[in-house]
C-alpha positions as a Python dict, from the first residue, in 0.01 Angstrom:
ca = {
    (1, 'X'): (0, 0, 0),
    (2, 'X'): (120, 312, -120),
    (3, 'X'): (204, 649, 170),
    (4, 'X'): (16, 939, 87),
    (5, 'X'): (264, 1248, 97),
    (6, 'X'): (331, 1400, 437),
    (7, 'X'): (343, 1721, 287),
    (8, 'X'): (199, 2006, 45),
    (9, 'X'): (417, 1966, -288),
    (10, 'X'): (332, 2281, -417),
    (11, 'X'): (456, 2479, -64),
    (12, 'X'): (780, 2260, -65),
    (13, 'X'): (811, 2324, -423),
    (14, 'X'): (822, 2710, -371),
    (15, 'X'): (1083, 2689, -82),
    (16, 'X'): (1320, 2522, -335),
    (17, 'X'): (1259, 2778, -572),
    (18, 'X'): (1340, 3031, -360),
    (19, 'X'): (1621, 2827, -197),
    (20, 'X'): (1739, 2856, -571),
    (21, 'X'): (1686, 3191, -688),
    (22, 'X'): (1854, 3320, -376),
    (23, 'X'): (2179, 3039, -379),
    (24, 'X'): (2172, 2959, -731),
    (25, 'X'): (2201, 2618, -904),
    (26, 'X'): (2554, 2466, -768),
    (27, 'X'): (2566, 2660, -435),
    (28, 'X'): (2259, 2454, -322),
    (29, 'X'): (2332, 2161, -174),
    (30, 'X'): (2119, 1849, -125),
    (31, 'X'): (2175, 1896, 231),
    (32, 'X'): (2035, 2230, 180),
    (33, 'X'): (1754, 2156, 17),
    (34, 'X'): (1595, 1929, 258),
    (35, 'X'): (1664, 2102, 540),
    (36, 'X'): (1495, 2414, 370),
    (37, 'X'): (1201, 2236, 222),
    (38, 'X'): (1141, 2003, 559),
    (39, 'X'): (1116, 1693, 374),
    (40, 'X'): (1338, 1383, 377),
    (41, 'X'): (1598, 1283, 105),
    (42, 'X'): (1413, 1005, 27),
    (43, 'X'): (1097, 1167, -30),
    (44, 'X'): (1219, 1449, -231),
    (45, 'X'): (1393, 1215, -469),
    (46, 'X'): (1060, 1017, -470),
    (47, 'X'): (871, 1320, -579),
    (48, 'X'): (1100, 1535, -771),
    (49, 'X'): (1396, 1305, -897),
    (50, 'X'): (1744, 1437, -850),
    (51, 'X'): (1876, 1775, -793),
    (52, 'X'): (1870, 1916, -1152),
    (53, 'X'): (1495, 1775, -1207),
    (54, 'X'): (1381, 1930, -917),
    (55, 'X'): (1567, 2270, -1013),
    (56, 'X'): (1400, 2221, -1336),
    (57, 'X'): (1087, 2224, -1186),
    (58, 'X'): (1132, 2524, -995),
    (59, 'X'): (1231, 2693, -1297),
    (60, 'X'): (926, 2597, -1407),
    (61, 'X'): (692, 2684, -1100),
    (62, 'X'): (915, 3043, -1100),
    (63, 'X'): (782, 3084, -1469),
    (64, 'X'): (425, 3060, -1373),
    (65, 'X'): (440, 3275, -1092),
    (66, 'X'): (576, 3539, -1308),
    (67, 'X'): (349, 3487, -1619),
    (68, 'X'): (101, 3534, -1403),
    (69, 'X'): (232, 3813, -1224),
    (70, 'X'): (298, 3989, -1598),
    (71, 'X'): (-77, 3902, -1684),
    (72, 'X'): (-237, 4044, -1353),
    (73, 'X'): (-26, 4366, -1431),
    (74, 'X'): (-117, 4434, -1788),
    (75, 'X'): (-460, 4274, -1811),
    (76, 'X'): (-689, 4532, -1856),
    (77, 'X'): (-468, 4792, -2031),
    (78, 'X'): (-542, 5018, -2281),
    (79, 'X'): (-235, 5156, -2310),
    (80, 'X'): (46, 4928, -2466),
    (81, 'X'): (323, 5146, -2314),
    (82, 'X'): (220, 5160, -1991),
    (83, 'X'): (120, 4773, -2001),
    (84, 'X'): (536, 4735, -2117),
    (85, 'X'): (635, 5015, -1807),
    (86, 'X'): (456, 4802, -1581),
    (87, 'X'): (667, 4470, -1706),
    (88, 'X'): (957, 4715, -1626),
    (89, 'X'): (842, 4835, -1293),
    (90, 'X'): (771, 4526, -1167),
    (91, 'X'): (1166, 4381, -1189),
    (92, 'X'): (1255, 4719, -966),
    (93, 'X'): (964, 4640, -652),
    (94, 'X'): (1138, 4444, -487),
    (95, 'X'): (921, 4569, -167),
    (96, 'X'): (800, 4170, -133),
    (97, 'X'): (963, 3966, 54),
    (98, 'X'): (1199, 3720, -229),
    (99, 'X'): (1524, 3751, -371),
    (100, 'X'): (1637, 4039, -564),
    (101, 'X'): (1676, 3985, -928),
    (102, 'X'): (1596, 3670, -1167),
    (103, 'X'): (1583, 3300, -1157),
    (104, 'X'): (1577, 3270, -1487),
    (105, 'X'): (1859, 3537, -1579),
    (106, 'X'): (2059, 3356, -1282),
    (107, 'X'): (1984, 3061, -1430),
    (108, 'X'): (2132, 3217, -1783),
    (109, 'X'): (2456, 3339, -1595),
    (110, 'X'): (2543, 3048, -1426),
    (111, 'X'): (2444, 2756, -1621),
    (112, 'X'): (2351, 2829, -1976),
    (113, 'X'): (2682, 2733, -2120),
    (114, 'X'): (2695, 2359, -1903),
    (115, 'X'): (2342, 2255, -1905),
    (116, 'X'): (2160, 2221, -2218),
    (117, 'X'): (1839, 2176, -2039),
    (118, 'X'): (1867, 2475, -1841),
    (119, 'X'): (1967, 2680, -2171),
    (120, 'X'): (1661, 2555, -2321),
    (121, 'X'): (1437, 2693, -2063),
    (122, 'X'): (1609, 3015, -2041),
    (123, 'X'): (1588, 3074, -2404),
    (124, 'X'): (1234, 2931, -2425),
    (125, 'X'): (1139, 3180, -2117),
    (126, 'X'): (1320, 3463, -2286),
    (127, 'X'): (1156, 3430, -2630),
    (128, 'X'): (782, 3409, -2438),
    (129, 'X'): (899, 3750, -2278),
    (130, 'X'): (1006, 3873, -2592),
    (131, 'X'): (716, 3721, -2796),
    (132, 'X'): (468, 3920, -2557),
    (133, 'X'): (680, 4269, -2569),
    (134, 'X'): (668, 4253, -2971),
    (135, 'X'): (264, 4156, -2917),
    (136, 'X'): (259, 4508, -2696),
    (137, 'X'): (476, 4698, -2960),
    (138, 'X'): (316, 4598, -3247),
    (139, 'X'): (-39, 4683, -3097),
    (140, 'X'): (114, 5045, -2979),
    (141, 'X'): (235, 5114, -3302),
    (142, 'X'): (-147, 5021, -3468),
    (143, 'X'): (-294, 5280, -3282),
    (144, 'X'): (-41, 5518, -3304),
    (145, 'X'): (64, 5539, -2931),
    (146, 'X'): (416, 5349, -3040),
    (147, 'X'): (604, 5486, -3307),
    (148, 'X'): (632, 5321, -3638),
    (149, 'X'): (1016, 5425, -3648),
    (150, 'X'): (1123, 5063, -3567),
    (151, 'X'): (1056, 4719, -3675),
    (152, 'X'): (874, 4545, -3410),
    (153, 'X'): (1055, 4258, -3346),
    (154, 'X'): (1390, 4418, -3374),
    (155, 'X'): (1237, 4650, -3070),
    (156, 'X'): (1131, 4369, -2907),
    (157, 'X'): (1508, 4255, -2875),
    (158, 'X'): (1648, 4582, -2743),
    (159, 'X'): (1380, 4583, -2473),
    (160, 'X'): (1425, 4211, -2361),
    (161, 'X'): (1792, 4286, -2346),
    (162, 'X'): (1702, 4617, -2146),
    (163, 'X'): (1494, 4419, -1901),
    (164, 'X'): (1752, 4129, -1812),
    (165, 'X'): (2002, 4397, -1784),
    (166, 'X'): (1777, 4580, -1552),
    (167, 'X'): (1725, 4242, -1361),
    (168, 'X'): (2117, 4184, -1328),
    (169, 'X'): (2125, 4591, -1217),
    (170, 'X'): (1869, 4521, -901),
    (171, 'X'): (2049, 4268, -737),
    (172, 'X'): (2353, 4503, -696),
    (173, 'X'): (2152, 4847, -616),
    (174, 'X'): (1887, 4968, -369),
    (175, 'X'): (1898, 5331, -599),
    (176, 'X'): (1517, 5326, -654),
    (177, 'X'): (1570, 5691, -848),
    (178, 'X'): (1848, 5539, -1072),
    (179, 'X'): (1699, 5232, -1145),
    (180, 'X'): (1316, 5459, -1250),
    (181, 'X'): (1572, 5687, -1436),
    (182, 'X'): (1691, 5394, -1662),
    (183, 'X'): (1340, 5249, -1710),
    (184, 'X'): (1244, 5599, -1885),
    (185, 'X'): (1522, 5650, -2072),
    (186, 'X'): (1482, 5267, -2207),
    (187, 'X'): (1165, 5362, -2273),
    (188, 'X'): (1215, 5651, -2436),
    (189, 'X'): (1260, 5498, -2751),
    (190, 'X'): (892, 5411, -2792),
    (191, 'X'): (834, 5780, -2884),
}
């Protein structure tokens, strides 16, 4: 007869996520990990596999929470360029209590070259990002609010570059004025 799980796989889930996000991929340590998510060895490896499927699946869970973070914060918008400001505002609150920055652009500086599967998910997670800021340009420059000056998808990449840069930026300041600053000149050039 098979045990039913002692514990909430979503909750102990999130605390390896964030165990993640704030230690990165090689700096956690098994050890680590269970003590963090309160579970044994045994059942973690039961549930989630090894170390790098159960960082995948943070990656994963980190993903949705964001996605739906992004959707929450432009549904509803009229206004493409303040629905593209808000993805922008939302990497500098940082008032919440989680770790500063980006799993995913961690995830990008630390492992993209060695892991294939973790480069896959970064890329795949950066082209969704950048798939949804062309969607926003492309319906700013219909009506007019966007200019026409630049090709879409070509603005699309400066602004996904703009935003991981600004994501690597917040884990070394607290400059809240310097960090606003650099969101409106970056977004200057959707005048």
């Amino acid at each position: 007869m098979a045990r039913s799980k002692e514990f909430d796989i979503d909750t102990v889930l999130r605390k390896a996520m964030y165990l993640f996000w704030s230690q990165g991929y090689e700096k956690t340590s098994m050890k680590d990990l269970v003590e963090t998510m309160g579970v044994h060895k045994r059942s973690m490896y039961d549930t989630f596999g090894d170390k790098h499927a159960l960082f995948m699946k943070a990656m994963e869970r980190y993903n949705e929470l964001v996605r739906a973070s992004v959707d929450a914060r432009i549904q509803g918008q009229t206004s493409a360029k303040q629905a593209i400001r808000s993805i922008f505002e939302m990497v500098i609150n940082v008032e919440d209590v989680r770790p500063a920055g980006c799993l995913i652009v961690n995830t990008a500086c630390e492992l993209a070259l060695l892991d294939p599967e973790a480069a896959a998910k970064v890329s795949e997670y950066f082209a969704k990002t950048e798939n949804l800021l062309s969607e926003l340009i492309t319906h700013g420059q219909a009506t007019g609010e966007i200019s026409g000056h630049y090709d879409a998808g070509q603005l699309s990449h400066y602004l996904l570059n703009a935003l991981t840069g600004l994501r690597v930026l917040v884990k070394t300041t607290n400059d809240r004025q310097k960090l606003e600053n650099i969101i409106d000149m970056t977004l200057a050039v959707l005048d």
